[in-house]
N, C-alpha and C positions, 0 to 999 in steps of 0.2 A: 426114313432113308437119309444117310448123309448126305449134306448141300457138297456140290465139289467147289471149290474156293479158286478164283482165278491166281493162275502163274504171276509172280511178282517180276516185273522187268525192271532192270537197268542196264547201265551203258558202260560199255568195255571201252577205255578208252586207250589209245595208244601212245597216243602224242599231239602236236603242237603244230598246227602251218601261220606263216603269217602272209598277210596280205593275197590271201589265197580263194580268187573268184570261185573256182571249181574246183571239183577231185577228178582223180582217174577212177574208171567204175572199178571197184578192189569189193571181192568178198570176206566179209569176215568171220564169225563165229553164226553158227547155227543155220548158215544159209544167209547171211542179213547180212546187205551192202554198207560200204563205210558212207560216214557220213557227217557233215559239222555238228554236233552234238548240241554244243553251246558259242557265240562271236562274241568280245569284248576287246574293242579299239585296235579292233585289224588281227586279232589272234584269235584263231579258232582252234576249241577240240575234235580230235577228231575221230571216231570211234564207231560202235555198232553196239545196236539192241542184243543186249542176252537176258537170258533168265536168270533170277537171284537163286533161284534151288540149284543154281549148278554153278553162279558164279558170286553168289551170295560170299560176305567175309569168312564168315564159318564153316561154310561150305568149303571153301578155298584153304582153309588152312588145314580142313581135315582130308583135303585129295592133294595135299602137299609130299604125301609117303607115298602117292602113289604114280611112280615112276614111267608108268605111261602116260599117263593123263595128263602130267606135268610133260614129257617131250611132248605130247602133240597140241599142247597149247602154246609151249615157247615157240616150237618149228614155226606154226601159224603167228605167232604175234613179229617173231623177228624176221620172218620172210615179208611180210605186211610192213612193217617199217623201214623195212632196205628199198620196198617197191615204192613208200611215199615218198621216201629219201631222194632216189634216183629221179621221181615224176614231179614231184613241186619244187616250186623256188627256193619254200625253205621250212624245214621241216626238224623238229626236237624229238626225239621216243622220252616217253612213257616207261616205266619198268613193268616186267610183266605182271599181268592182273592187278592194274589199276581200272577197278570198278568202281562206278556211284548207282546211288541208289535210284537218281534219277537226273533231267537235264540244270534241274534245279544248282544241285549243289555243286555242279561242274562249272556254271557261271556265277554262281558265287566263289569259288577259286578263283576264275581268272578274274571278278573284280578285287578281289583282295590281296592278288600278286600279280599288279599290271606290272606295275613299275618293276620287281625280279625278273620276271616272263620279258619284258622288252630287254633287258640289259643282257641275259643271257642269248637272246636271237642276236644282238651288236656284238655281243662275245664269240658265237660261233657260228654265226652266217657265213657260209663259202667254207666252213670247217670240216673236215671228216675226222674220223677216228683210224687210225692205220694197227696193226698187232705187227710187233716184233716177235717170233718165238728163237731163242738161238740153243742149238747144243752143239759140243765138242766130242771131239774125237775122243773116246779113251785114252789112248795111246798120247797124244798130244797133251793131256790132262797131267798125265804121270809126268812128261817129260817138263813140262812147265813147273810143276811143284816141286820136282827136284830141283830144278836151277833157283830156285827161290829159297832153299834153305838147304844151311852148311849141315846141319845133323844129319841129314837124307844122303846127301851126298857123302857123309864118314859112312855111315852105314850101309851104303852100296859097295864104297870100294871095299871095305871086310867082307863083304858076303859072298865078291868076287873072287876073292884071294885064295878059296878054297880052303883042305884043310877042317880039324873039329871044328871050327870055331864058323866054320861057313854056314852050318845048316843053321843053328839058331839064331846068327845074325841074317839070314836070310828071311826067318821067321819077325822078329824084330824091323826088318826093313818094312815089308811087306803091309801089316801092320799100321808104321806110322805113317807109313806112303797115303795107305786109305783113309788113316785120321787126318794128315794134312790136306787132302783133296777136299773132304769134307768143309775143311774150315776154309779153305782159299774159294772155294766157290760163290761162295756170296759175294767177295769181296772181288773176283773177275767179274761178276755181274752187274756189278757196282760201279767199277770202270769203262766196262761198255757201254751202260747206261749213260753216262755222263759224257765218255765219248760222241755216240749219239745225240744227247743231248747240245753237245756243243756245235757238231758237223751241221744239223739242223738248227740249229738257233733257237731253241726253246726252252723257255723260264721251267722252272718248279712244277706249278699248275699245268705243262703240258704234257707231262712223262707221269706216268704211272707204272706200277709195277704189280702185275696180275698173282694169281695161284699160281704156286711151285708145277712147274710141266714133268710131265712124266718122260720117264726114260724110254720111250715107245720107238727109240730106233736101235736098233742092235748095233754095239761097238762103238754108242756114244751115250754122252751123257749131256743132262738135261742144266744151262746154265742159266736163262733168264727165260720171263715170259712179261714183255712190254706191251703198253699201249701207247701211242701218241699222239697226240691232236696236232694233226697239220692243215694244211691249203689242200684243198681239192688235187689244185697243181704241180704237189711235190712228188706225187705219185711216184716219176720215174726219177725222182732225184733218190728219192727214199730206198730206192732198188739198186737203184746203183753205189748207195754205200753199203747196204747186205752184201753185194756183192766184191766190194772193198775189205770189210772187215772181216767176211770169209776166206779171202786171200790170205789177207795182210797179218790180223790180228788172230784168227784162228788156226790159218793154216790148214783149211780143208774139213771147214765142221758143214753143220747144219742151219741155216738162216731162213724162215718161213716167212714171206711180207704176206699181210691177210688186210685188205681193203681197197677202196675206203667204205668205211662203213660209216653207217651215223653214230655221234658221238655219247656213245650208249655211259662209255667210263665218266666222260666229262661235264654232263650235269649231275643235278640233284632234286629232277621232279619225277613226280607221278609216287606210285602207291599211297593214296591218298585215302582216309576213311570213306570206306560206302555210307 
């Protein structure tokens, strides 16, 4: 008769509290409470027992196509890090499915990057992460890229003028109108960005610029997708220039503020070898 061979555990870890006596009771994967994994010099991980046949490396990169199993472990790991976020003083994420193999090699990281792991809690203590998503109006899109080049505007007034000559400069507008929109749109994206940038006061390292957003509202178009690390506190400042440069600068587009969230863009730990 085959022996059955005991389940291999290790530890899902999420993220980072410092100086953190206790947690909030949060459940994590498989029924199993979170919990400090491993403490070194006031920084703990923070994380839950899983099985390695399900969250094993290998494991993981081969349920990586699989499109459910992949939402309902993100849903869970980044509602769990919004809940740490919101409940301790101060708390970093993890990217998702950072597993070790055991407590061992989790406090062998944080001995090995005390001194990283403190500098970036001094870097974003009191930080969130905010999303800008902005899109334009069609209509406004067109009207802007015409005043921005003298070819667009010959070739409109010809196509108005009637007469043979209308229909194929009609054709010919129409045309470069789409080609220029094409190319002006990174570069409005690029000034808002920096706009933004400025009105908030943030260097380099605080502005990031996400994947191309989808055209998912009818009658507009998709112009930038930001991220930005701010104060906790700028919440309603942050809102009130969305709602500035919808006015001002768009003229009646789309502006989505999405936070604050913990500052998932702005570090650069976790997914660590099991």
């Amino acid at each position: 008769m085959r022996a059955m061979t005991a389940i291999e555990q290790g530890y899902y870890v999420f993220g980072l509290v410092l100086g953190q006596s206790s947690l909030p009771q949060l459940t994590g994967f498989e029924g199993k409470f979170l919990e400090v994994v491993a403490e070194v010099g006031g920084i703990g991980a923070v994380g839950c027992a899983v099985s390695l046949d399900e969250f094993g490396q290998d494991e993981v990169a081969r349920r990586m196509s699989d499109i459910d199993w992949v939402s309902q472990v993100a849903t869970r790991h980044y509602g769990l890090c919004e809940q740490l976020y919101q409940q301790t003083e101060n708390f970093l994420p993890f990217r998702l499915c950072t597993v070790f193999s055991g407590s061992e090699p989790v406090e062998q990281l944080l001995k090995e990057r005390q001194v990283e792991l403190t500098t970036e809690f001094e870097r974003l203590g009191g930080k969130a992460e905010f999303g800008l998503k902005i899109w334009g109006r069609e209509e406004w899109l067109s009207y802007y890229t015409i005043t921005q080049d003298a070819h667009l505007q010959a070739l409109q007034t010809t196509a108005n003028q009637g007469g043979g000559k209308a229909f194929f400069a009609r054709k010919q507008f129409e045309q470069a109108l789409s080609e220029a929109k094409k190319r002006l749109l990174p570069q409005l994206g690029r000034r808002l960005a920096l706009a933004i940038s400025k009105a908030m006061s943030l260097n380099v390292s605080e502005v990031k610029v996400l994947g191309q957003l989808a055209n998912s509202h009818e009658g507009y178009v998709a112009v930038i997708n930001l991220s930005l690390l701010l104060e906790k506190t700028q919440a309603d400042q942050l809102q009130k220039l969305a709602e500035r440069l919808d006015r001002e600068a768009l003229e009646g587009g789309l502006i989505e503020v999405i936070g604050p969230l913990p500052p998932y863009s702005f570090i650069s730990l976790g997914q660590e070898a099991v």
